[in-house]
N, C-alpha and C positions, 0 to 999 in steps of 0.2 A: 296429534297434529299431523303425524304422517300420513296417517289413514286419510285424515280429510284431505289433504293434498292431492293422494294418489289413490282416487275414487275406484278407481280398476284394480288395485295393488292385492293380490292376495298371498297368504303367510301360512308356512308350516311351523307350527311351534315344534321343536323336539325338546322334550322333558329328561333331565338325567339327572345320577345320582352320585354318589360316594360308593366306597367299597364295605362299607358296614352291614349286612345283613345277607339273607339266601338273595341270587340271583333273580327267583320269583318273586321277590316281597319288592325286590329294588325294578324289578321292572313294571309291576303295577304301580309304586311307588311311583317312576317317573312319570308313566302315563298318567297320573291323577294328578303332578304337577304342571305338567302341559293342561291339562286339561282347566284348573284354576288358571291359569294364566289366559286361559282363553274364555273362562266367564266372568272374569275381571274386565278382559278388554268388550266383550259381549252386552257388558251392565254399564260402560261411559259411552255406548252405542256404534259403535264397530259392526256392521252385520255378521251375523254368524255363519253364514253360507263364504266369509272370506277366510276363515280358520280353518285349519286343519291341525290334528294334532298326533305325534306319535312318541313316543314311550321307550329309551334305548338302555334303562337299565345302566350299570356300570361299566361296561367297555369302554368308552369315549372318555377318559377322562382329561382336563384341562392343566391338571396339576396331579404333583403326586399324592398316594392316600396316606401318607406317613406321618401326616399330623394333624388336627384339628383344625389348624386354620387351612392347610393346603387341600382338606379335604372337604371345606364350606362353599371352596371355590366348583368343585365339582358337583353342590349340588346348587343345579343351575337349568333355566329354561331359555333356548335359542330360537330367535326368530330369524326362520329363512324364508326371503321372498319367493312366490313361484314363480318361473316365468312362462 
């Protein structure tokens, strides 16, 4: 619904993860979750020239990695609008 509202509006997904694995497993990792999130929104018709996506690995986390639930929270995809 926002997309249709804001016909101009275009979005950087950034994709990230947890601290569970190599540094390079979790940054392709988050890349290919950004990336789902953006042929989810691509396939309810969202043009795809308004996506962008990029992939941050585990530095950014939301919470801490100390437990399994506080580290579900971390593995997450954010939409930031461009302006």
């Amino acid at each position: 619904a926002i997309f249709e509202q804001n016909p101009g509006m275009k979005v950087d997904l950034h994709g990230h993860c947890d601290n569970i694995g190599t540094a390079d497993y979790n940054m392709g990792l988050s890349q290919r979750r950004a990336n789902a999130v953006k042929k989810y929104l691509v396939s309810k018709g969202v043009a795809e020239n308004r996506l962008t996506t990029q992939g941050f690995g585990f530095p950014k986390p939301v919470a801490p990695n100390n437990t399994k639930e506080s580290r579900s929270l971390n593995r997450r995809v954010e939409l930031h609008p461009i302006k």
